[in-house]
KEKE-3310 file (N, C-alpha, C; in steps of 0.2 Angstrom, whole numbers, plus 5000, padded with zeros to 4 digits):
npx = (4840:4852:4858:4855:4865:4878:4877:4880:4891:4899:4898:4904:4917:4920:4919:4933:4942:4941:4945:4958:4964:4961:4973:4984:4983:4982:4993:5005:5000:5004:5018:5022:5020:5029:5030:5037:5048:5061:5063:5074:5078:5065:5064:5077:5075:5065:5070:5080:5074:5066:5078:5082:5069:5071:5082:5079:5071:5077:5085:5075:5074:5085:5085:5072:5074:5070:5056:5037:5033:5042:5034:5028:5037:5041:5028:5032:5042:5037:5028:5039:5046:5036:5035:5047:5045:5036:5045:5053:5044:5042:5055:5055:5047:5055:5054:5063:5075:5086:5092:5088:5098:5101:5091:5088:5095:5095:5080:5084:5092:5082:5071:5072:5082:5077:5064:5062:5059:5060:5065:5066:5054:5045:5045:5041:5029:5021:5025:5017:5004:5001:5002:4991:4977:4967:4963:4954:4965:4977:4981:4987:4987:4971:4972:4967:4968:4969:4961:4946:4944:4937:4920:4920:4930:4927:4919:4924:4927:4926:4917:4928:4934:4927:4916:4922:4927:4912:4910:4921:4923:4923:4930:4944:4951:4956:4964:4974:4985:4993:4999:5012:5019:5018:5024:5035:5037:5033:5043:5056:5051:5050:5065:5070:5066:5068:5068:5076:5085:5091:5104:5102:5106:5112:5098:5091:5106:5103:5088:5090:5096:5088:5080:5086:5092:5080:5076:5088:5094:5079:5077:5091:5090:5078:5067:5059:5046:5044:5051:5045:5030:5036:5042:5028:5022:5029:5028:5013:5009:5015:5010:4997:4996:5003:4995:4982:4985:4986:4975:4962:4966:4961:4952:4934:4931:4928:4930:4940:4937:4947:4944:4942:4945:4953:4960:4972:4972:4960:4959:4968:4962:4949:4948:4956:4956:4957:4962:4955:4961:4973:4987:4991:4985:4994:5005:5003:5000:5011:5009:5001:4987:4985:4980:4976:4983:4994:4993:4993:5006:5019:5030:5031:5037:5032:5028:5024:5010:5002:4997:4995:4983:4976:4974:4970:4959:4950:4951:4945:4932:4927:4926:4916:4921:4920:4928:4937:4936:4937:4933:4945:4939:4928:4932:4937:4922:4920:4928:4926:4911:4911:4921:4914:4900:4904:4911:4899:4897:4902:4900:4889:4891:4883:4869:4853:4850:4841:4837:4850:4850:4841:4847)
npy = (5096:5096:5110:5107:5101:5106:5117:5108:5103:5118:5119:5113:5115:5128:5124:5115:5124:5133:5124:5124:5134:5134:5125:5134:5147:5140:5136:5145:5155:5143:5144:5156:5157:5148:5136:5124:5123:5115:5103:5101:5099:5092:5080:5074:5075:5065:5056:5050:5048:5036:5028:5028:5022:5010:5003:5002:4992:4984:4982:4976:4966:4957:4958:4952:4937:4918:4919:4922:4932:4941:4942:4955:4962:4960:4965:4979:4980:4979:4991:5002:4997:5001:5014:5019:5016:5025:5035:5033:5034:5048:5050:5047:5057:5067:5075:5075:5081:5093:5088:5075:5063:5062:5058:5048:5037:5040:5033:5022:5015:5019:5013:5000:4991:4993:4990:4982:4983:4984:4997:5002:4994:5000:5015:5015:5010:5018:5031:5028:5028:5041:5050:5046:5045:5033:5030:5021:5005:5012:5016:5007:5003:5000:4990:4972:4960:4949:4955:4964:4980:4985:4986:4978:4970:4963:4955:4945:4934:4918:4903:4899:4909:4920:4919:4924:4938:4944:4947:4955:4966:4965:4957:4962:4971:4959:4952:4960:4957:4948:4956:4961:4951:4949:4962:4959:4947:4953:4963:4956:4949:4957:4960:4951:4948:4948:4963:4979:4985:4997:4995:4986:4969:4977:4980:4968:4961:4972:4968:4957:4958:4964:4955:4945:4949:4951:4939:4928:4933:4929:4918:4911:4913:4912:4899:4887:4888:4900:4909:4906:4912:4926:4931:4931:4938:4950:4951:4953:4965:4975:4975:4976:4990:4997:4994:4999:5014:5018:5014:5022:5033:5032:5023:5021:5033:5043:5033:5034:5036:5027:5034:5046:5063:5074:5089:5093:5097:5096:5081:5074:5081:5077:5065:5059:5058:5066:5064:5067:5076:5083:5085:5072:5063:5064:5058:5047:5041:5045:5059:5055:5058:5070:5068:5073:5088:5082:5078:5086:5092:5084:5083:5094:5096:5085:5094:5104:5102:5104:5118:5120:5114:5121:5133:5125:5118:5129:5136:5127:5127:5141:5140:5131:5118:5101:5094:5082:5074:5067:5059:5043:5032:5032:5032:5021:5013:5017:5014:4998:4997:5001:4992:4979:4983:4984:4970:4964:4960:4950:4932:4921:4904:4893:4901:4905:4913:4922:4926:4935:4944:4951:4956)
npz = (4860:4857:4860:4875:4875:4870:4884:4894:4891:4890:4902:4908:4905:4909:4923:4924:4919:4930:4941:4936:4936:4952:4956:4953:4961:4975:4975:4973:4986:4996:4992:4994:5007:5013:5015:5007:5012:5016:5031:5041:5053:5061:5056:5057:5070:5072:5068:5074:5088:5084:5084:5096:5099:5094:5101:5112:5111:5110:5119:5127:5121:5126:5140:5143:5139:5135:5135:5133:5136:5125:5111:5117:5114:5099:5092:5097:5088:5076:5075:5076:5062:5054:5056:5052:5038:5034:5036:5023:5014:5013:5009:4998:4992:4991:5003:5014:5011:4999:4988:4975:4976:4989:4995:4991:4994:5007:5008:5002:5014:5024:5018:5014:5021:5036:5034:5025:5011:4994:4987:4974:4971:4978:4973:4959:4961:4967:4962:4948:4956:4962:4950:4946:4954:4959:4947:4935:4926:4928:4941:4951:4963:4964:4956:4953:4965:4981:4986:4981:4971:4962:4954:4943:4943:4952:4949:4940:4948:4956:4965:4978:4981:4977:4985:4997:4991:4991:5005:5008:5014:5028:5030:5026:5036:5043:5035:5033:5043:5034:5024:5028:5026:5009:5007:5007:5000:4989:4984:4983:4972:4963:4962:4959:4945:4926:4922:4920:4932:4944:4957:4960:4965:4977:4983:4985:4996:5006:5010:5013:5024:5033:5036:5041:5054:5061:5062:5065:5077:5084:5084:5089:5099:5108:5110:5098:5095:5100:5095:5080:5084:5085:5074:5066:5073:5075:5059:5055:5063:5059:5048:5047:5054:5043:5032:5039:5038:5025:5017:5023:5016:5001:4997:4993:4990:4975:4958:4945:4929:4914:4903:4908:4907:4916:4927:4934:4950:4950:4950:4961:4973:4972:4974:4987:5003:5020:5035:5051:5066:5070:5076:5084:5074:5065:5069:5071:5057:5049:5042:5035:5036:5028:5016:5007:5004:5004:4991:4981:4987:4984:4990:5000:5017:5031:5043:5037:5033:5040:5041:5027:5024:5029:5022:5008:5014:5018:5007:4996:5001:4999:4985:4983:4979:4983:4995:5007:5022:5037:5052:5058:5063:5055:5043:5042:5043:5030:5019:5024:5018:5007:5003:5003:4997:4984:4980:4981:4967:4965:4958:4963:4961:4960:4964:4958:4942:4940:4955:4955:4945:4952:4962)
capx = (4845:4859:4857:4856:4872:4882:4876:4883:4899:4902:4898:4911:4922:4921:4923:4938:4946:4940:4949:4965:4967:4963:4979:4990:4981:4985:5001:5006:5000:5010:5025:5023:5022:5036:5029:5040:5057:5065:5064:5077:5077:5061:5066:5082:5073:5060:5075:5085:5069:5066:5082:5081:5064:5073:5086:5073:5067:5083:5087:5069:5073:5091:5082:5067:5075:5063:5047:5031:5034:5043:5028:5026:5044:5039:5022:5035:5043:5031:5026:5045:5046:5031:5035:5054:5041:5034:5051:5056:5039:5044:5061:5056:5045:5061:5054:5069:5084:5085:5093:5085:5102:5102:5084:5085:5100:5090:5077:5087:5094:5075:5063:5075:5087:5076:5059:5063:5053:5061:5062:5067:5050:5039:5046:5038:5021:5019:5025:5012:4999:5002:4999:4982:4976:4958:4961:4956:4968:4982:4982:4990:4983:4966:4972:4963:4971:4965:4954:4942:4943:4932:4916:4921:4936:4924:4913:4928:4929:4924:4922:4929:4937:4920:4913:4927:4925:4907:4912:4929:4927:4925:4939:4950:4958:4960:4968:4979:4991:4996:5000:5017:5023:5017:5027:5043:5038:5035:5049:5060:5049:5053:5072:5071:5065:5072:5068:5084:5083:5099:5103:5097:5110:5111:5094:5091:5106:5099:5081:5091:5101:5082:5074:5092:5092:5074:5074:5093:5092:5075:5080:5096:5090:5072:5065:5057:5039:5042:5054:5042:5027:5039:5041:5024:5017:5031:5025:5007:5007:5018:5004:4989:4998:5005:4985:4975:4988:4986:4968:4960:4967:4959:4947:4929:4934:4927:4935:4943:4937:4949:4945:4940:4949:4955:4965:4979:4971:4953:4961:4969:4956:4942:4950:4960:4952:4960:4959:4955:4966:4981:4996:4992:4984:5001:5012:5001:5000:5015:5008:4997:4980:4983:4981:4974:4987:5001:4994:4994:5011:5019:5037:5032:5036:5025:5027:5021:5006:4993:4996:4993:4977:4969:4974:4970:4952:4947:4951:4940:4924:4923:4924:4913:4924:4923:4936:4933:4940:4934:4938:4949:4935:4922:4934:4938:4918:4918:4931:4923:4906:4913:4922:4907:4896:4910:4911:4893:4896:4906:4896:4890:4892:4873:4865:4850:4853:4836:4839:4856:4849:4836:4851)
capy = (5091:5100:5115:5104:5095:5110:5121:5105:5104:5123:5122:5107:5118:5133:5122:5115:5129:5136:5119:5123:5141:5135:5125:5141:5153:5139:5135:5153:5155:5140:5147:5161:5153:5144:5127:5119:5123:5109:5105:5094:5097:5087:5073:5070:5070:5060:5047:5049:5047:5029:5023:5027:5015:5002:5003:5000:4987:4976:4978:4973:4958:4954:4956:4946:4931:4917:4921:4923:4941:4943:4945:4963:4967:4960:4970:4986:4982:4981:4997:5004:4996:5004:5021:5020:5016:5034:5041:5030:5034:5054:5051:5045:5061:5071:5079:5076:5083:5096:5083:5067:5056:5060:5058:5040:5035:5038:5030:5014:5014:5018:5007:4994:4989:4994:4990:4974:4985:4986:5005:5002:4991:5005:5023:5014:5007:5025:5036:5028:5028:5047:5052:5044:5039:5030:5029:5014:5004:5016:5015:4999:5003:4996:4983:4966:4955:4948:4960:4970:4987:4989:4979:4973:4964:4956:4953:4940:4927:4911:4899:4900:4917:4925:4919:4928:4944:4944:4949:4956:4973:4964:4952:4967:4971:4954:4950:4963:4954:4945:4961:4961:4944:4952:4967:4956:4943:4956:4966:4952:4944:4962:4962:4944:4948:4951:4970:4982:4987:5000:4993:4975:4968:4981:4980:4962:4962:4972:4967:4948:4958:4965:4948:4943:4954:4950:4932:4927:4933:4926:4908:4908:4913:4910:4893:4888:4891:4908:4912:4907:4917:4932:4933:4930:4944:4956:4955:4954:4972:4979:4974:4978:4998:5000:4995:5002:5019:5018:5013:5028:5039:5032:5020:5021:5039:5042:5031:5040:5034:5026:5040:5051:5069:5078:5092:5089:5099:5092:5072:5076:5083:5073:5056:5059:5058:5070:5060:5072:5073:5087:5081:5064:5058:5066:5053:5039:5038:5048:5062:5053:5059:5076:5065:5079:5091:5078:5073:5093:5095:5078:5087:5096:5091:5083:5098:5110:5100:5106:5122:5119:5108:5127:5134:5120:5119:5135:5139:5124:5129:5148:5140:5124:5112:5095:5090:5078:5076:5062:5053:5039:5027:5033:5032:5013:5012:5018:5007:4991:4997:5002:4986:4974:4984:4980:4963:4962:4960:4942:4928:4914:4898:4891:4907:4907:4917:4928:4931:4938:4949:4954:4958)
capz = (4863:4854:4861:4879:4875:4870:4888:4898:4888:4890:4912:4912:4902:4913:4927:4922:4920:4937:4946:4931:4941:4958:4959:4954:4966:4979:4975:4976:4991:4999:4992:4999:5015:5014:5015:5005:5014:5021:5038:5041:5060:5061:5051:5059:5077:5073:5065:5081:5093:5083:5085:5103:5103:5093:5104:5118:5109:5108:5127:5130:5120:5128:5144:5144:5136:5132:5137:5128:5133:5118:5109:5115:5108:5092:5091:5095:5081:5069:5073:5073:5057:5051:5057:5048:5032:5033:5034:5018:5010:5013:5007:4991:4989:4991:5008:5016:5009:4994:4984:4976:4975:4994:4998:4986:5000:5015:5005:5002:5022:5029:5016:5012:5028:5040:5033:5021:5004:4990:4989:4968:4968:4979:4970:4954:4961:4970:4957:4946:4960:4963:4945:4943:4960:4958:4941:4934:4924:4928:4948:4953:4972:4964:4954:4958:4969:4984:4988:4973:4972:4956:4954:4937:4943:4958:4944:4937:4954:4957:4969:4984:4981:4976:4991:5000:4990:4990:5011:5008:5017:5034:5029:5024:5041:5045:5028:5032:5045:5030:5018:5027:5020:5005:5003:5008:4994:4980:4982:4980:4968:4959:4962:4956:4939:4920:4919:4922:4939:4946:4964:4961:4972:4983:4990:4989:5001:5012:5011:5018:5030:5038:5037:5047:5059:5065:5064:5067:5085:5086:5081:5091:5109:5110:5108:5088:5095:5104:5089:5077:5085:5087:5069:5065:5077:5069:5053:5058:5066:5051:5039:5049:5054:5036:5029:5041:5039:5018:5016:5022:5010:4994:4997:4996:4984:4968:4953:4938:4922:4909:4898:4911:4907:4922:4929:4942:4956:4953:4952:4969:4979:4971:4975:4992:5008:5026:5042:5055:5070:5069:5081:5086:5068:5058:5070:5070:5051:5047:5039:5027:5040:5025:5010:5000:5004:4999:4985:4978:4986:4989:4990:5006:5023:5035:5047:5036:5030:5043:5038:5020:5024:5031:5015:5003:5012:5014:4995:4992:5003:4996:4975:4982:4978:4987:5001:5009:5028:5041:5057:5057:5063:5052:5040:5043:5043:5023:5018:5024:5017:4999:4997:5003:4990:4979:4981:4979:4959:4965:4959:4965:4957:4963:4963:4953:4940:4939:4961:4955:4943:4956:4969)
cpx = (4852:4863:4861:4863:4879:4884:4881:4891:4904:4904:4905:4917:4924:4923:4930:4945:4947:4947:4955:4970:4968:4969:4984:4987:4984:4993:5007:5005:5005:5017:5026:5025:5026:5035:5032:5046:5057:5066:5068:5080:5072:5063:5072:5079:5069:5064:5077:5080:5066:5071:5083:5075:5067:5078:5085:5071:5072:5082:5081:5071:5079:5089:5076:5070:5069:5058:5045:5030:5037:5039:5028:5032:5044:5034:5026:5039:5042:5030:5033:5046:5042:5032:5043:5051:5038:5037:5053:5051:5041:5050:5058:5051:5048:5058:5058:5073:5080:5085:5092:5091:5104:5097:5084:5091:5097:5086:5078:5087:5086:5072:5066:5077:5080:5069:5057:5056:5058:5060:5062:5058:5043:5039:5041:5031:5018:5018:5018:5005:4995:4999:4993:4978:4967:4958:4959:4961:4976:4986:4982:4990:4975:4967:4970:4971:4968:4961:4952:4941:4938:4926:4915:4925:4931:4919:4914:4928:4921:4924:4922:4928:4929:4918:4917:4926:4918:4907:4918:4930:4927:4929:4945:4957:4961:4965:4977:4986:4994:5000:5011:5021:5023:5022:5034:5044:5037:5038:5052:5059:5051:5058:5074:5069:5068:5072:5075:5082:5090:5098:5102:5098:5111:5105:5091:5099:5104:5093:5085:5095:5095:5079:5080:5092:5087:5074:5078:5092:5084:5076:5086:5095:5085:5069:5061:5050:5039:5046:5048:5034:5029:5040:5036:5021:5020:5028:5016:5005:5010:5013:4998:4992:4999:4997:4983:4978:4984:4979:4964:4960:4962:4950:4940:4927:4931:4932:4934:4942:4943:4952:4944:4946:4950:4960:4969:4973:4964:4954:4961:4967:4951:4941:4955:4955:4958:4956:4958:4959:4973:4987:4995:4990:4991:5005:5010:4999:5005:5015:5003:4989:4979:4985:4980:4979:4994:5002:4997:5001:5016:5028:5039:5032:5032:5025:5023:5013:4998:4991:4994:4989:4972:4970:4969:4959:4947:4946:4946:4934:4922:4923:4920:4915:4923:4929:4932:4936:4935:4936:4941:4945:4931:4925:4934:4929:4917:4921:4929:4917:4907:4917:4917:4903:4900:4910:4903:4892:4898:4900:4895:4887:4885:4870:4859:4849:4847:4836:4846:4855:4842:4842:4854)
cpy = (5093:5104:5113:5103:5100:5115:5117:5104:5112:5123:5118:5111:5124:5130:5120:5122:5132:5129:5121:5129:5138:5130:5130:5144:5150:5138:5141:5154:5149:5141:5151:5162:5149:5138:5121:5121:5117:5110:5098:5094:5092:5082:5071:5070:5065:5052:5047:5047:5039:5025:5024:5022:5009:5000:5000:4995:4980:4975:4977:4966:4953:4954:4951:4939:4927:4916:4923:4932:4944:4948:4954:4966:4966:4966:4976:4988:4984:4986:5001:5003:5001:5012:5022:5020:5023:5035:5038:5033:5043:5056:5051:5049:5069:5075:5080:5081:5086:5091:5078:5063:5054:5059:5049:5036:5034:5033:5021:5011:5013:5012:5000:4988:4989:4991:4982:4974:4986:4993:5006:5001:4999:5012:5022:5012:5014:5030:5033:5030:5037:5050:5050:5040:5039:5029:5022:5013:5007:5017:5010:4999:5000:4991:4978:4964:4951:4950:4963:4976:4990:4984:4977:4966:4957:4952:4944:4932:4924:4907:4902:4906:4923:4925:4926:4937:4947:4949:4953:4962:4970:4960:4958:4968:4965:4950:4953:4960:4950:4949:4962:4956:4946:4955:4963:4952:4949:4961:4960:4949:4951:4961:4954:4942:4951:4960:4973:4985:4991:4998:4987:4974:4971:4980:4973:4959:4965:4971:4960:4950:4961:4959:4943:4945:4953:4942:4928:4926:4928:4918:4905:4908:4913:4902:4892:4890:4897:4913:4913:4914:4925:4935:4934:4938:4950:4959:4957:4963:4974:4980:4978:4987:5000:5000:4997:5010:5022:5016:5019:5033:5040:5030:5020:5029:5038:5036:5034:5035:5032:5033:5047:5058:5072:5082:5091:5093:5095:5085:5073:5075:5078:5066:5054:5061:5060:5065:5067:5070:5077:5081:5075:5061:5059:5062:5047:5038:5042:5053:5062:5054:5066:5073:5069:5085:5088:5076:5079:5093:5089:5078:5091:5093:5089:5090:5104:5108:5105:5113:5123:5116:5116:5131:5130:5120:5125:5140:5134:5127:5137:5146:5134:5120:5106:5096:5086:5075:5072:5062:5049:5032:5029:5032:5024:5010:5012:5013:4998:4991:4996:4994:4980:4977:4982:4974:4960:4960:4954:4937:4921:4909:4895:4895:4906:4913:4924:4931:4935:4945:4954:4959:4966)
cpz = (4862:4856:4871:4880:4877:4878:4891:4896:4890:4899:4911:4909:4906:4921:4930:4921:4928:4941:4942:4937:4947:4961:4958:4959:4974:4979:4974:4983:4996:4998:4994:5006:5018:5016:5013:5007:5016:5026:5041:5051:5063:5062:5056:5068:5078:5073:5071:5086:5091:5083:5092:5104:5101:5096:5112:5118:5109:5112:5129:5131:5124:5138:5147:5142:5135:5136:5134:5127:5128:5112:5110:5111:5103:5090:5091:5090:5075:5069:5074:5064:5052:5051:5052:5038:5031:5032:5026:5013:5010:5010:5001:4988:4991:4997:5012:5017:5003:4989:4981:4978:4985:4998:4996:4993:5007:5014:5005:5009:5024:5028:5016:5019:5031:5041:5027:5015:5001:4986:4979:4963:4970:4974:4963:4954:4963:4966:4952:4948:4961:4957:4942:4947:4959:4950:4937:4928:4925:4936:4950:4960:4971:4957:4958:4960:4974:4986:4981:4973:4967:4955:4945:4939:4949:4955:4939:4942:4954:4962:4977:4985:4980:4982:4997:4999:4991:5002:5014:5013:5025:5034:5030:5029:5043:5040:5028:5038:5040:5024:5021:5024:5012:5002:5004:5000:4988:4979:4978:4974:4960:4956:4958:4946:4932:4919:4923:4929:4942:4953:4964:4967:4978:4987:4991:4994:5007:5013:5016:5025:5033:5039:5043:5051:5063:5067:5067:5075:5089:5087:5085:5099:5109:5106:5102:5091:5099:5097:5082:5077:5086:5080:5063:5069:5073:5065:5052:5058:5062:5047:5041:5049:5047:5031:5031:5040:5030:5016:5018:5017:5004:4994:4997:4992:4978:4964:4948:4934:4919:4905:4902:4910:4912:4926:4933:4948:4957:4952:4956:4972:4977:4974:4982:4999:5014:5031:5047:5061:5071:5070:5081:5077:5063:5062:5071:5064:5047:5041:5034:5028:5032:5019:5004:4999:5001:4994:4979:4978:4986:4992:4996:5014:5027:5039:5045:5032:5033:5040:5030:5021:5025:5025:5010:5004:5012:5008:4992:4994:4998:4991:4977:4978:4981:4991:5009:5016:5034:5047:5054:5058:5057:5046:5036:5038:5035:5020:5018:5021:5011:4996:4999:4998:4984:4978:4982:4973:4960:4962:4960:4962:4955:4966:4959:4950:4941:4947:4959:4950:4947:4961:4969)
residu = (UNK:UNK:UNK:UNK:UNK:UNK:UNK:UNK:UNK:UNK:UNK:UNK:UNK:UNK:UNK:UNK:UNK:UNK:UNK:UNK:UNK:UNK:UNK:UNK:UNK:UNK:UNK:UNK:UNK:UNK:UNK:UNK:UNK:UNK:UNK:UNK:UNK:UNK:UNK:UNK:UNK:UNK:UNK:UNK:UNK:UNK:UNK:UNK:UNK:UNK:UNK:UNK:UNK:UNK:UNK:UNK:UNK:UNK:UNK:UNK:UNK:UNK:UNK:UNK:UNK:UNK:UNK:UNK:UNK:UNK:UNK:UNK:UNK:UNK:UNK:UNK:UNK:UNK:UNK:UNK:UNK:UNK:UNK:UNK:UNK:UNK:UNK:UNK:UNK:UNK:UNK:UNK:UNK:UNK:UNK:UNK:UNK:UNK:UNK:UNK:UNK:UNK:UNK:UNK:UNK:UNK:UNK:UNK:UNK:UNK:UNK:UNK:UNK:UNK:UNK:UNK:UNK:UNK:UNK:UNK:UNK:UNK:UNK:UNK:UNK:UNK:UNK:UNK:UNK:UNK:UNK:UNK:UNK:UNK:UNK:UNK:UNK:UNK:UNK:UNK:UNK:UNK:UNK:UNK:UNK:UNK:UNK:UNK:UNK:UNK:UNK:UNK:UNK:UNK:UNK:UNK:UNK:UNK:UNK:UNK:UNK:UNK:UNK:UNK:UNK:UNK:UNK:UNK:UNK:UNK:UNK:UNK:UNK:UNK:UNK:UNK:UNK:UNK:UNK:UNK:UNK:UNK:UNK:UNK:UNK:UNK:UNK:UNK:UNK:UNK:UNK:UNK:UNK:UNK:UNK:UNK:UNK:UNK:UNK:UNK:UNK:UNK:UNK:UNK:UNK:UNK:UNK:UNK:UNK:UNK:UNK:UNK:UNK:UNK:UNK:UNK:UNK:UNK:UNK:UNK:UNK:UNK:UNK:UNK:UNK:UNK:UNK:UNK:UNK:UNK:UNK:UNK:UNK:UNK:UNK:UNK:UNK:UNK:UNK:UNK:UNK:UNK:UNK:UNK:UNK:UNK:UNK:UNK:UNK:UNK:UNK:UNK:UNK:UNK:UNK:UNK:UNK:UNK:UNK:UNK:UNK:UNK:UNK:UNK:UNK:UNK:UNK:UNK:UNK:UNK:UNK:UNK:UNK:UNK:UNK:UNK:UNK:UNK:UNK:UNK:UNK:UNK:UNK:UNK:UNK:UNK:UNK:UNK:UNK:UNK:UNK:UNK:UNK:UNK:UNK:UNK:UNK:UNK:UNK:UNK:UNK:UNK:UNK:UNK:UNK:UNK:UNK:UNK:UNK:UNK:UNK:UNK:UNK:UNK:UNK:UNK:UNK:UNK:UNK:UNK:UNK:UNK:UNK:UNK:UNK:UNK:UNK:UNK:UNK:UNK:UNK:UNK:UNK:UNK:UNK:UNK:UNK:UNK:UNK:UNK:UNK:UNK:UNK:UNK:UNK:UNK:UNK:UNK:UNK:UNK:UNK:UNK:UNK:UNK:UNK:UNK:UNK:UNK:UNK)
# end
């Protein structure tokens, strides 16, 4: 048994090393290739190309007046909005600009103004997320909440809420029209609290001058039931594109131990899922279709990503490493599957206990 115990300890040992190397061999390699330049011609087209649609989007709204057509102009926003959330979400992994204080400034203008996140509240829930993603206890992207990501926590509910959970993966997208009101209320509810925060006022400012800007107009030139539906639908298609874009990634992915010990290169890859899709999936989820590759480099630009994804994986296939690389439906499909078996630990109140320990 001894003998047994020590073999298995030596292979995990020699593996770990193997994954310790295979981040240098690749991260040489992408330096080599100059992956990580800056490419701030992108970046500034794609800004200029979205203020072009929001600028479509206004004189939509100053032409149609009130009409129920509004609605689509809303819906355009949401997804403007959501695409300026990429770029904030880029900024704040310095891919921008060489410099962070001016990566943290675009950051503010994109996530804050434009986007109504508190970019002070994201840089900390992210940065966390980033350094220990799926870990339990440590990655606050599966912390409970509405939804259970761990079947301990679905294991705590009651009640109505159980009942909820015990369903939750084909709740999930529909839950997500509601995730924009969310990130609005826990920003604020951040910048609203005793810990020290640089910017406080700053970005509760401008988090009030994005919620003004959307709703103002709405309230003063459209009637209250076409205003209110206008900013209902907004945030609606915010929430829904920002979760169904951010979900993929993790979801559904091993979870990392507690105690679980583990290198940076094999955390990354083991817990990050590639949507498949070059061009179009990198501008309909803002780069985050090469989760595995961003999670390795999270400092290189979107442009150079694809190129490190043929790197990245075939360094993994010739050491048989996992990587793990989907579509974007099938993706969807794991997700709702992972958290419904999840949500199978919920229990019910008038269960019999002995079918529940059958189940």
């Amino acid at each position: 048994m001894g003998l047994r115990s020590t073999q298995v300890d030596q292979r995990r040992a020699a593996q770990a090393d193997q994954f310790a190397g295979s981040y240098k061999a690749v991260a040489q390699v992408v330096r080599e290739l100059g992956l990580l330049r800056r490419a701030r011609w992108f970046y500034g087209l794609l800004f200029g190309g979205l203020c072009l649609a929001l600028a479509g989007a206004v004189t939509g709204f100053v032409l149609l007046g009130d009409s129920w057509w509004q609605l689509l102009i809303a819906a355009t926003l949401g997804v403007i909005c959501t695409q300026f959330a990429f770029l904030a979400h880029e900024a704040s992994h310095r891919q921008i600009f060489s410099g962070g204080p001016a990566n943290d400034r675009a950051g503010r203008l994109l996530g804050t103004l434009l986007v109504g996140i508190s970019y002070s509240w994201w840089m900390g829930k992210h940065t966390r997320h980033h350094a220990n993603p799926n870990r339990v206890g440590k990655d606050p992207d599966i912390e409970i909440d509405t939804i259970s990501f761990l079947a301990e926590d679905a294991a705590t509910r009651r009640g109505l809420l159980a009942a909820l959970t015990r369903r939750q993966g084909y709740a999930f997208f529909p839950l997500l029209m509601l995730e924009g009101i969310n990130l609005h209320v826990s920003s604020i509810r951040f910048l609203a609290g005793r810990r020290r925060i640089t910017g406080r006022w700053t970005e509760l400012g401008l988090i009030a001058a994005h919620l003004a800007l959307i709703a103002t107009p709405a309230f003063v030139f459209l009637s209250p039931r076409i205003a209110g539906a206008f900013c209902g639908v907004q945030l609606a298609v915010f929430g829904v594109y920002m979760g169904a874009s951010f979900a993929p990634n993790h979801k559904g992915m091993p979870i990392v131990g507690a105690d679980e010990k583990l290198d940076f290169f094999t955390k990354q890859v083991r817990t990050s899922r590639n949507i498949r899709g070059r061009f179009w999936a990198s501008a309909l989820m803002g780069g985050l279709n090469y989760q595995v590759e961003h999670h390795l480099f999270p400092s290189m630009p979107r442009p150079h990503l694809a190129k490190a994804r043929s790197v990245v994986r075939d360094y993994c296939h010739s050491r048989g490493i996992p990587y793990t690389e989907t579509s974007l439906p099938r993706s969807y499909a794991i997700v709702i599957a992972y958290l419904n078996e999840v949500g199978l630990a919920a229990r019910d109140p008038f269960e019999c206990p002995m079918l529940a320990l059958r189940r």
